[in-house]
C-alpha positions as CSV (number, residue, x, y, z in Angstrom):
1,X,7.3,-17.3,26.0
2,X,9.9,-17.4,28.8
3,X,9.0,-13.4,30.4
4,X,12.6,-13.6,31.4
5,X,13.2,-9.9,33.4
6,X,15.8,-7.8,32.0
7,X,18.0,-6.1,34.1
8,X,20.2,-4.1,30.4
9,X,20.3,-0.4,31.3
10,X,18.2,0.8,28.6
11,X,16.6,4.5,28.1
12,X,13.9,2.8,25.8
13,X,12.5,0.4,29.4
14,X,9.6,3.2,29.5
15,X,8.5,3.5,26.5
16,X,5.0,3.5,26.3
17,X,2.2,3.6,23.4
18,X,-0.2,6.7,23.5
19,X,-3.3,5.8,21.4
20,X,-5.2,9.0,19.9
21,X,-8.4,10.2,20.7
22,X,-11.5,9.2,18.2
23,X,-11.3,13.2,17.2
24,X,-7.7,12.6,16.1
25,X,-8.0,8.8,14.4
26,X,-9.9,8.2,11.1
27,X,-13.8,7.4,11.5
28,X,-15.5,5.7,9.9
29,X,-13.1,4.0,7.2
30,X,-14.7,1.0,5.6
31,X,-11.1,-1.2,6.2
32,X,-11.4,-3.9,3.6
33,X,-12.1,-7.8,4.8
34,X,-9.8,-9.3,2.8
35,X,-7.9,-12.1,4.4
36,X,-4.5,-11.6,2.5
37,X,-1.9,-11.4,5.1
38,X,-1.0,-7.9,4.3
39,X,-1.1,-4.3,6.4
40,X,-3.6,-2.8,3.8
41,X,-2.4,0.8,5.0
42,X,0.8,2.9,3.9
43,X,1.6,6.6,5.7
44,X,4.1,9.1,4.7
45,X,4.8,13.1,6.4
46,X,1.4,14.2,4.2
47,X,-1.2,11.5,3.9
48,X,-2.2,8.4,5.1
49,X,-3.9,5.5,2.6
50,X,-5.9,2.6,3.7
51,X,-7.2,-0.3,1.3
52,X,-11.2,0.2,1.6
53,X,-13.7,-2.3,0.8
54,X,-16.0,-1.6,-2.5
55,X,-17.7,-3.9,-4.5
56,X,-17.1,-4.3,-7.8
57,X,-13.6,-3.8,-8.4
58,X,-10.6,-2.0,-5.6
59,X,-10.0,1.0,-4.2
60,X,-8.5,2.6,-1.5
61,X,-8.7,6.0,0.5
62,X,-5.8,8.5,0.4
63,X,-6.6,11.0,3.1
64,X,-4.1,14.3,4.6
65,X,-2.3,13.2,7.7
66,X,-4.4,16.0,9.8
67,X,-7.7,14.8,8.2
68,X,-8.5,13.2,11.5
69,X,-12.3,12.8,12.9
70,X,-14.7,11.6,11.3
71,X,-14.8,10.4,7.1
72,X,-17.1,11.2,4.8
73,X,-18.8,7.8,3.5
74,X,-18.7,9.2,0.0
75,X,-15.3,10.5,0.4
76,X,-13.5,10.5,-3.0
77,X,-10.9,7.5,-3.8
78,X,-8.6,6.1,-6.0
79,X,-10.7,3.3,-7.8
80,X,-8.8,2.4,-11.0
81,X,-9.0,-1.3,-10.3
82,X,-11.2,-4.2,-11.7
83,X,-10.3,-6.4,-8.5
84,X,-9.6,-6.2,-5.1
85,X,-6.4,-4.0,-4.0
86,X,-4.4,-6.0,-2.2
87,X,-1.3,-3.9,-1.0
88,X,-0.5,-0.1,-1.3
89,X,3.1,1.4,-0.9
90,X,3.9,5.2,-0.6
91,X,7.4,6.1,-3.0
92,X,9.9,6.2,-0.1
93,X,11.3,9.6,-2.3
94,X,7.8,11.4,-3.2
95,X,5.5,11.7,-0.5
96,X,2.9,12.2,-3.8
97,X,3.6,8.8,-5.5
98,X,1.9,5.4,-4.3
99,X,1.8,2.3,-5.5
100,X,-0.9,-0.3,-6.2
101,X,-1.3,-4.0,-6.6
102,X,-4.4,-5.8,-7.0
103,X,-6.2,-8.8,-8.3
104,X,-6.8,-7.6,-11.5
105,X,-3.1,-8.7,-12.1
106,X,-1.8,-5.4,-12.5
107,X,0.5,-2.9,-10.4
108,X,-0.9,1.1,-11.1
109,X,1.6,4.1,-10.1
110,X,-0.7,6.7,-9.0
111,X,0.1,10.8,-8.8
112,X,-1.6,12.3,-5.7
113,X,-2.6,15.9,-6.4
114,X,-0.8,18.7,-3.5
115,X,-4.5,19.0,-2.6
116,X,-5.4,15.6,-1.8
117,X,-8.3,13.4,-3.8
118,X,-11.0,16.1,-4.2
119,X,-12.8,13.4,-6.6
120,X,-12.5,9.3,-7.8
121,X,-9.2,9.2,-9.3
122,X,-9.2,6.4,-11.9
123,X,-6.1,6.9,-14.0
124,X,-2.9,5.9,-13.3
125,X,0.2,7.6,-14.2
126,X,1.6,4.1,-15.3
127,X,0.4,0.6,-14.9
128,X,2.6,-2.9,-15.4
129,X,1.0,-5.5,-16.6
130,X,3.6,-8.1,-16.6
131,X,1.8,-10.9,-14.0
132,X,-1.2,-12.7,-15.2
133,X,-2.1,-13.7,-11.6
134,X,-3.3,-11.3,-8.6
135,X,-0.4,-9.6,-7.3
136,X,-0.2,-9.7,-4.0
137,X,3.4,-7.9,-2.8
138,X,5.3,-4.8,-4.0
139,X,8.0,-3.4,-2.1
140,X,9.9,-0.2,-3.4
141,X,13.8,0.0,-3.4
142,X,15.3,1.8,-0.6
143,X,18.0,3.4,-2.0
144,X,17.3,3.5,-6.1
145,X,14.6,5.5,-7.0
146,X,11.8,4.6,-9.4
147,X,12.7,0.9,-8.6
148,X,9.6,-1.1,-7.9
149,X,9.1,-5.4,-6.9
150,X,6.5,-7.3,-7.4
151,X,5.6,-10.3,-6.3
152,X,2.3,-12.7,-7.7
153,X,0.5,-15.6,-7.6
154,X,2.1,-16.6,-11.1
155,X,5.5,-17.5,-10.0
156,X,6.7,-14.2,-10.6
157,X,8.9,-11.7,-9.3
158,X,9.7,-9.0,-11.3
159,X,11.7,-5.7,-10.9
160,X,10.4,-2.4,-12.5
161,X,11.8,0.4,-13.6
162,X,8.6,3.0,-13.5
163,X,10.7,5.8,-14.9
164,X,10.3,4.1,-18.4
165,X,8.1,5.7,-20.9
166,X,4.6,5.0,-21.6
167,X,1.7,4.5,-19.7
168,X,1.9,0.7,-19.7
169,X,4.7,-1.1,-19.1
170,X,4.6,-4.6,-19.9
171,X,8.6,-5.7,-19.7
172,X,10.3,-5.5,-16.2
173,X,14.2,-4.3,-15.7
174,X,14.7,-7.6,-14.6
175,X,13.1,-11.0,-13.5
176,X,14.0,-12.1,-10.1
177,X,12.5,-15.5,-10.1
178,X,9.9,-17.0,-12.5
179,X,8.7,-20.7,-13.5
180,X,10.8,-22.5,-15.9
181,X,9.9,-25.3,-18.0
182,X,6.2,-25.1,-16.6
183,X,7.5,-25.6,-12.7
184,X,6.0,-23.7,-10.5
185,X,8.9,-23.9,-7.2
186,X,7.4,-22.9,-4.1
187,X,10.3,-20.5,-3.7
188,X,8.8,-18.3,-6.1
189,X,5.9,-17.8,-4.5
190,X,7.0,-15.0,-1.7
191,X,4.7,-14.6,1.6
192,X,7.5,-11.9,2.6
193,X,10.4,-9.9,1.0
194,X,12.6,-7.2,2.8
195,X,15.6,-5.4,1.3
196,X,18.7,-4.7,3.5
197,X,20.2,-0.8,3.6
198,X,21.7,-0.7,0.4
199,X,19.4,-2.9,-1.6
200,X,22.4,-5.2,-2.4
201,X,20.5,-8.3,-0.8
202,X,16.6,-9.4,-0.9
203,X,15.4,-11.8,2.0
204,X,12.5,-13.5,1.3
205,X,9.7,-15.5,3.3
206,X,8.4,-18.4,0.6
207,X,5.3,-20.6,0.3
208,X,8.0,-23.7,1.7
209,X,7.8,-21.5,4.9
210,X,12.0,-21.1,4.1
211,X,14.1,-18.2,4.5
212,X,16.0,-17.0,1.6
213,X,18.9,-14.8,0.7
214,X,18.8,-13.5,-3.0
215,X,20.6,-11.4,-5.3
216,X,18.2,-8.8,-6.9
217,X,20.1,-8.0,-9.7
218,X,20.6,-11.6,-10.9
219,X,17.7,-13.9,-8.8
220,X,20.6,-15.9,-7.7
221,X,19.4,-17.3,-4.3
222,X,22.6,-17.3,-1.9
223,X,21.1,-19.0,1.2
224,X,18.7,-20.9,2.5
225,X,17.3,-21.9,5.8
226,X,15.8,-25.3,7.0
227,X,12.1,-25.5,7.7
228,X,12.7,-28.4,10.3
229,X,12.3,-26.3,13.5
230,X,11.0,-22.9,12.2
231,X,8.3,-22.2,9.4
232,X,8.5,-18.6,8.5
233,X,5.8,-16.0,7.6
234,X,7.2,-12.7,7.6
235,X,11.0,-11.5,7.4
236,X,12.9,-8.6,8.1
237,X,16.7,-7.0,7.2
238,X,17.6,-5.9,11.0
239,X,19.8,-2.6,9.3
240,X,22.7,-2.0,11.9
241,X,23.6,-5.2,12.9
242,X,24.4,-8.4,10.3
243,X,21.1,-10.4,11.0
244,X,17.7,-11.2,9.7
245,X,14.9,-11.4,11.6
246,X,12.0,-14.1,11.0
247,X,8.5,-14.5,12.3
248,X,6.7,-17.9,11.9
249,X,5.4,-21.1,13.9
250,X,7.4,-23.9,15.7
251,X,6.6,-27.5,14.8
252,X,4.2,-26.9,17.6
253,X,2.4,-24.2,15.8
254,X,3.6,-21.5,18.9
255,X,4.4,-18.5,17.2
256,X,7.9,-17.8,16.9
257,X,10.5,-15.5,16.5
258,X,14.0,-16.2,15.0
259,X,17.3,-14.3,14.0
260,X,19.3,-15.4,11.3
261,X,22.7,-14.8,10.6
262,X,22.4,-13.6,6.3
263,X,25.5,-15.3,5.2
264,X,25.0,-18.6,6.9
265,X,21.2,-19.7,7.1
266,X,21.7,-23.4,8.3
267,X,21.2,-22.6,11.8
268,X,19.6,-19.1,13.7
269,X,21.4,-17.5,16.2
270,X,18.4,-17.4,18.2
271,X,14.8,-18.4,18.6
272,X,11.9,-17.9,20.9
273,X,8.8,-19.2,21.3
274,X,5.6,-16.3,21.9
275,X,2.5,-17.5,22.2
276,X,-0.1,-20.2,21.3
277,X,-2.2,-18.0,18.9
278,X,-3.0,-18.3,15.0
279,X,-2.5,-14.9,13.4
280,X,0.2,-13.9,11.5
281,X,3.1,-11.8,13.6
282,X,4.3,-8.5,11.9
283,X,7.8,-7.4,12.9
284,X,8.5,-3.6,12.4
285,X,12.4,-2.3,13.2
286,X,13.7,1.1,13.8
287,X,17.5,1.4,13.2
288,X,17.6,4.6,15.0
289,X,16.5,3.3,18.5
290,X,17.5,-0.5,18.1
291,X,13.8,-1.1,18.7
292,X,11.9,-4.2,17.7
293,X,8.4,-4.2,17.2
294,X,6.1,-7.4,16.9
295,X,2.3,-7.1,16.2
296,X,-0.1,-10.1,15.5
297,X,-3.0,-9.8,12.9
298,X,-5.9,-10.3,15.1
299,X,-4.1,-9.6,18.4
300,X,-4.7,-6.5,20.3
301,X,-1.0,-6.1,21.6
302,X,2.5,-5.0,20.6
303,X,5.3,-6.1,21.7
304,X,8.1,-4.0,22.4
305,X,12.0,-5.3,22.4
306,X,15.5,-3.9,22.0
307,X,17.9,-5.6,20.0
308,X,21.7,-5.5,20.2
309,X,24.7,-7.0,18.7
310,X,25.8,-9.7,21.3
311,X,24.0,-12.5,23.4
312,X,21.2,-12.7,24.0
313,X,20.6,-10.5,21.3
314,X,16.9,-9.7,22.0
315,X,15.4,-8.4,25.5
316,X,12.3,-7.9,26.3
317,X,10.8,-4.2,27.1
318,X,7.0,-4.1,27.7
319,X,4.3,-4.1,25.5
320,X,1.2,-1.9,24.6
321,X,-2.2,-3.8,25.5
322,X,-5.5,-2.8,24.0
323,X,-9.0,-4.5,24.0
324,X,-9.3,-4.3,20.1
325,X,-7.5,-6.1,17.9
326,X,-6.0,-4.7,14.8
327,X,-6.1,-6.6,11.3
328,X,-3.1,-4.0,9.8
329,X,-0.5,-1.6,10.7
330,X,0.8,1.2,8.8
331,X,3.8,2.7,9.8
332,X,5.1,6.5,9.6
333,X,8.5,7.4,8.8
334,X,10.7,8.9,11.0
335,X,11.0,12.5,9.3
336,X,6.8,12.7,10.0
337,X,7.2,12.5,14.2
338,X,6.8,14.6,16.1
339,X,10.2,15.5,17.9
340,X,9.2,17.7,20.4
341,X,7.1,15.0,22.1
342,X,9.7,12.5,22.1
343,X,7.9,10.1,19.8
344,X,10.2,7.6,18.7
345,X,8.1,5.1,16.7
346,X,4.3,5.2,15.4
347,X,1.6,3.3,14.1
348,X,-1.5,3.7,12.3
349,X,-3.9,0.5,13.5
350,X,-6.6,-0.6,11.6
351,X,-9.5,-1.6,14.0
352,X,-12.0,-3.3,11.4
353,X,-14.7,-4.1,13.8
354,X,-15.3,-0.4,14.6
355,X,-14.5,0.9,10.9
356,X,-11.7,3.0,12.5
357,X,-7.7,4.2,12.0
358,X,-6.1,4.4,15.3
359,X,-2.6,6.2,15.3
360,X,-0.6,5.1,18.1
361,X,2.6,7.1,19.2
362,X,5.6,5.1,21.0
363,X,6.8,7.6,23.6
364,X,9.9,8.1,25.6
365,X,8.9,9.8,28.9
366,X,11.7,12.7,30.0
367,X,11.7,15.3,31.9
368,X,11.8,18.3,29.2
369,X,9.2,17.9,27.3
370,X,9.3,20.5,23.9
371,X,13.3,19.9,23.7
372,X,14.9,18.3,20.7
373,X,16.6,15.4,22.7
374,X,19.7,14.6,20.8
375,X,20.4,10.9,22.3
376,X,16.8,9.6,20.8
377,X,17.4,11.0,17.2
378,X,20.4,10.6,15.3
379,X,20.9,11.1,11.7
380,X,18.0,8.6,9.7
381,X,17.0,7.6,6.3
382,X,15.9,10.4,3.9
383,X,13.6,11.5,1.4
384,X,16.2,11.7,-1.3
385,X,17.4,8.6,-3.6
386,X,21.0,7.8,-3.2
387,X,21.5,6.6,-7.0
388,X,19.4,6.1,-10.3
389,X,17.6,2.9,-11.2
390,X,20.0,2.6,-14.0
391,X,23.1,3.2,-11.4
392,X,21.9,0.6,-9.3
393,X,21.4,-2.0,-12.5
394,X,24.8,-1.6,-13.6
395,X,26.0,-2.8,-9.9
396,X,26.7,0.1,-8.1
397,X,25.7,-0.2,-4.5
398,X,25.5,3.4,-2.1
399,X,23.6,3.4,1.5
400,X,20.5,5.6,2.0
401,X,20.9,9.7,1.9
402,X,20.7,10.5,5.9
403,X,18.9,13.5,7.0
404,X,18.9,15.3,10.8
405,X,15.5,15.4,12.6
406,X,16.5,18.5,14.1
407,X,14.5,21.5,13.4
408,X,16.4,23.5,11.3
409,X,19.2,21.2,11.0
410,X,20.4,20.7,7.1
411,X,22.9,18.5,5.7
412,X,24.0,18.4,2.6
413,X,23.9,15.0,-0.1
414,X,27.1,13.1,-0.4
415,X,25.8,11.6,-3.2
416,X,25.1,14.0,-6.5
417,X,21.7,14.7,-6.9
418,X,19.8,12.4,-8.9
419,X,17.1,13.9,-11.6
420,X,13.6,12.5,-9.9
421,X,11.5,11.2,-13.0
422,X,8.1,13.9,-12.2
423,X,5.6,15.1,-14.7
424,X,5.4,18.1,-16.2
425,X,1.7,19.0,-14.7
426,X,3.5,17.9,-11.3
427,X,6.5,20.1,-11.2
428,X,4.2,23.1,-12.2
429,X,1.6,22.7,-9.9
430,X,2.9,21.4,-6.3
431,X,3.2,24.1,-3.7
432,X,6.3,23.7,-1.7
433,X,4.2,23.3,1.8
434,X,5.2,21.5,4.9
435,X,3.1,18.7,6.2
436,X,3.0,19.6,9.6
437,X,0.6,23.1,8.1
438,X,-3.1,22.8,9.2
439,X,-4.5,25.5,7.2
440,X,-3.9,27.6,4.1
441,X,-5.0,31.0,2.8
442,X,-7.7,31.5,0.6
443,X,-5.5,32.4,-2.2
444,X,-3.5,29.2,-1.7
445,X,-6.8,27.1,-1.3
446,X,-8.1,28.4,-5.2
447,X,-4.4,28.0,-6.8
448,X,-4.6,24.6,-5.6
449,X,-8.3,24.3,-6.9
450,X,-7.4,25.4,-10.1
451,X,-4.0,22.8,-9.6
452,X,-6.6,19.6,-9.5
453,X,-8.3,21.2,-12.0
454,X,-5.8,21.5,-15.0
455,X,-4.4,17.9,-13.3
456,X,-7.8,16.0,-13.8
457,X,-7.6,17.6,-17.5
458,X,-4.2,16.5,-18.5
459,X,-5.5,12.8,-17.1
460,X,-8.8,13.2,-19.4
461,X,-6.3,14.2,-22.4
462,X,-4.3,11.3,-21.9
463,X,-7.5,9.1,-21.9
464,X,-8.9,10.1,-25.2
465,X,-6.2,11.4,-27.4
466,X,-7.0,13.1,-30.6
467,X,-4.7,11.3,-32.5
468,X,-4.2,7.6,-33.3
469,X,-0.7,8.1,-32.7
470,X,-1.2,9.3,-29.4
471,X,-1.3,5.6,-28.5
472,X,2.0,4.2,-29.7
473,X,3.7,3.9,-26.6
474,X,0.1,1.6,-25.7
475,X,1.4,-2.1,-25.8
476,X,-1.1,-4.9,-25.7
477,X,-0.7,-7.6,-23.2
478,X,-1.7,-11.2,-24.6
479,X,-0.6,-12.4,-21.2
480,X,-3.5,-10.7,-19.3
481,X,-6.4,-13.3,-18.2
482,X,-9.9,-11.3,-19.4
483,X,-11.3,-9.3,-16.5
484,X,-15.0,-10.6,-15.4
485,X,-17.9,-7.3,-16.2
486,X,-19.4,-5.7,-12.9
487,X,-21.8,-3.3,-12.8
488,X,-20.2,-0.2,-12.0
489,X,-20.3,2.1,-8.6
490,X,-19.3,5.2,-7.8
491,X,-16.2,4.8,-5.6
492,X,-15.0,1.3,-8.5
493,X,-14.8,2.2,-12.0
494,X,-16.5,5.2,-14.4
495,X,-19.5,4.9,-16.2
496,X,-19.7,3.6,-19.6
497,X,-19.0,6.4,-21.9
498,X,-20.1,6.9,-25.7
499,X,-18.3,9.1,-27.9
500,X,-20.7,12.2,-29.5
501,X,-21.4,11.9,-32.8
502,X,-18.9,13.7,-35.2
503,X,-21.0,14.1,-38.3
504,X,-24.2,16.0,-39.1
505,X,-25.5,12.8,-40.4
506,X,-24.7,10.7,-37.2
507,X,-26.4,13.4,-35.3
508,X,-29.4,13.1,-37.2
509,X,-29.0,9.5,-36.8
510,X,-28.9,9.9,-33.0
511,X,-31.8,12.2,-32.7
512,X,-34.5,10.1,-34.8
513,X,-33.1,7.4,-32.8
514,X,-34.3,9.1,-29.6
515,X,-37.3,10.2,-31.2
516,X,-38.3,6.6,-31.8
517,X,-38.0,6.1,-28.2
518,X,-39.4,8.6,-26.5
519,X,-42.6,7.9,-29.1
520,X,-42.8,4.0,-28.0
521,X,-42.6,5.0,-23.9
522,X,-45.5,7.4,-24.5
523,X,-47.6,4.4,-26.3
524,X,-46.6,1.9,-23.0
525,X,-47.8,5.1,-20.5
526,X,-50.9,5.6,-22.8
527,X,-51.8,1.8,-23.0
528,X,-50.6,1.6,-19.3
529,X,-54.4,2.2,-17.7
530,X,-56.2,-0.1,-20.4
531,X,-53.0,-3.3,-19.6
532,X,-54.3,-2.9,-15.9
533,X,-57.5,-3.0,-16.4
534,X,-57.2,-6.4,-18.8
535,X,-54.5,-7.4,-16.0
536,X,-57.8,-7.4,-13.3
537,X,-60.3,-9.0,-15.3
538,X,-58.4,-12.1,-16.2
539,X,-57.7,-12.1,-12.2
540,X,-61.2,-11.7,-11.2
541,X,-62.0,-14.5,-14.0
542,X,-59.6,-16.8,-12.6
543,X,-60.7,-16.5,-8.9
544,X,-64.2,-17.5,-10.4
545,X,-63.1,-20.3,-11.7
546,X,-61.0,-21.7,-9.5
547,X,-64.0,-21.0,-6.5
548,X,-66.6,-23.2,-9.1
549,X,-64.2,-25.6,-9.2
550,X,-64.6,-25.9,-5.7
């Protein structure tokens, strides 16, 4: 890379990354070791989830953003998968909703109890069994709400619509791209996908290492790039300015960076060579600041640029150096910083070699510290959907809902309110508290005891209905490959379970049946002392023999 100085008045030239102390990271977090090229960790304003390894089947930790020190090793989890999970995504709208893929071929929605996971949560609120390979992307609308893509090994990408009824949903809203005629084009096999602000446009990074530009509603692909100078890994919609942003190697396997214009793909506006070194390179963008972030699986640095809308386009800041290198990032949004220490940007790093979560704060130094400075926070994406999944299918298009970081500060929605799909047991139970609240009162602590409680009751309810037609919204998949048997662990799957016996004469049944067994263990216990002493003659025979022989 050509460490050109830059001589741009910038108020970002100082940034600087603060890592946490080990008493406020995550210890002792068993990060997965799979080598999928994802950041296996999601954050929102009230918890933080990381992709844990388990074997058997997947899982992955949900913990409260202020859990911080060190993790219980039998810490409760969200285990509802038969293979590994392979990417998790937090509902952009409801800090309490997180999404799952995995190699089990499915994608689960899961509902987080107010409380956090107080024990292994195994049922999902909905699950989509559309793909019959592992799943390996999902990416949640920004604007839309309940609008979910997928991405597999199968050729598929499919868009979901988890607002639907029933607890498995086997037909998407719409199929983006898919195999026809037993083809299977590299282009439907995505590395990378990134929406742009209003979700009008998808870019994606495919297994031909091209740059796409599709149309979401339709899978119409609108551009794409050339492969001859830049082979692309990982893309990104740079929102505020008309470019896209591509990671990848050179023809000289250097690791590169590119910027695209996303009408006109034929040739970038700019390219860069980095650095010599395998790993992937993650690129992370905050609109607010203009800042461009780029972090390499493997690598133990981040790279800090600003972008801007004429040449050169992209000049370089500094960058954040650290001995241990990081196999994933998650990323917090910008309502969950903390203003009042000018904290502009932060990321949670996984550091697999030391089984620990590292959050690491990008901070502007100034002079007043504790005052809301108004230049490095203007008005950002919210927590509130601009438009229904059905608005957005029918064509409409509407930017995100932006919210003030100011403390205080309300403003109201342009856009009329849109009825959030929640659950019954969820509206009645959450307790309107703010993320940034340490502790609770003991009165709060039982109601949200007795929350998880009735919670864990409906989810038992909806596993064993009473009635046969409980089950009709149940649709089977004949799609689904059959899922290999494991033996079952504690943080994976649940036990086996039989049903109890529902008739006098099956309970009889049951009991003679354990009767029968307890009576032939006793005869083995009673015998036990006589098969021993058999068991040592025949030995002391044998040695007799075998020293005659001699």
């Amino acid at each position: 890379m050509s460490w050109r100085l830059s001589f741009r008045c910038s108020k970002f030239r100082h940034v600087f990354g603060k890592p946490s102390t080990k008493e406020n990271s995550y210890d002792g977090v068993p990060i997965t070791r799979s080598v999928h090229d994802n950041h296996y960790c999601s954050a929102n304003p009230c918890f933080i989830a990381v992709v844990t390894e388990c074997a058997g089947g997947g899982s992955f930790l949900v913990l409260p953003v202020h859990h911080t020190g060190r993790v219980d090793p039998q810490h409760p989890r969200v285990c509802g998968h038969s293979g590994r999970v392979l990417d998790v995504k937090w509902n952009p709208f409801d800090d309490h909703c997180i999404a799952s893929s995995s190699e089990d071929c499915t994608v689960k929605i899961w509902d987080i109890p107010v409380c956090g996971v107080l024990q292994n949560l195994t049922k999902a609120r909905k699950t989509l069994t559309g793909h019959t390979r592992r799943v390996g992307l999902i990416e949640w609308h920004p604007t839309a709400e309940n609008l979910l893509l997928s991405s597999a090994y199968d050729y598929k990408v499919l868009l979901w619509d988890v607002s639907q009824d029933g607890a498995v949903l086997r037909y998407p809203v719409r199929v983006v791209l898919m195999p026809i005629f037993h083809r299977y084009p590299a282009e439907a096999l995505l590395l990378s996908v990134s929406f742009n602000t209003d979700g009008s446009r998808l870019a994606v990074a495919s297994k031909d290492r091209r740059v796409r530009v599709l149309d979401p509603r339709t899978g119409k692909i609108l551009q794409v790039s050339s492969s001859k100078f830049h082979r692309a890994s990982k893309v990104l919609y740079i929102r505020g300015f008309k470019m896209l942003l591509s990671t990848g190697s050179s023809p000289w396997n250097h690791r590169q960076v590119v910027l695209w214009d996303p009408d006109d793909l034929s040739e970038p506006l700019y390219e860069e060579e980095l650095d010599g070194s395998a790993g992937v390179l993650f690129p992370f963008y905050d609109p607010d600041t203009h800042m461009l972030y780029l972090a390499g699986k493997g690598d133990g640095n981040i790279r800090y640029y600003e972008l801007s809308s004429e040449k050169p386009y992209i000049s370089f800041l500094t960058e954040y150096r650290s001995l241990l290198p990081q196999k994933g990032l998650g990323v917090m949004p910008k309502r969950g910083l903390d203003v009042s220490a000018c904290e502009v940007f932060r990321f949670y790093r996984l550091i697999a070699i030391k089984d620990l979560v590292e959050p690491l704060s990008m901070i502007v130094p100034r002079k007043e510290s504790g005052v809301f400075q108004e230049d490095l926070y203007p008005m950002t994406a919210g927590n509130q959907a601009a438009m229904t999944a059905q608005e957005w299918l029918s064509g409409m298009n509407r930017g995100p809902v932006l919210m003030p970081l100011k403390p205080g500060t309300q403003v109201p929605n342009p856009y009329p309110e849109t009825p959030a799909e929640k659950g019954h047991v969820r509206n009645s139970l959450r307790i309107q508290m703010g993320p940034a609240d340490g502790s609770a009162s003991r009165m709060d602590l039982d109601f949200m005891e007795e929350a998880f409680l009735e919670e864990q009751l409906a989810y038992q309810d909806a596993k064993y209905p009473k009635e046969v037609s409980d089950l009709s919204g149940w649709q089977p998949d004949e799609t689904q490959i059959p899922l290999w048997t494991y033996c079952c662990t504690p943080h994976c799957c649940e036990p086996a379970e039989r049903p109890p016996p529902t008739t006098e004469s099956e309970l009889l049944q049951a009991f003679y049946r354990q009767q029968d067994e307890i009576r032939g263990l006793r005869e083995q216990i009673s015998h036990k002392d006589v098969r021993i002493s058999q068991l040592e003659l025949e030995i002391k025979n044998a040695r007799n023999s075998m020293r005659a022989t001699f």
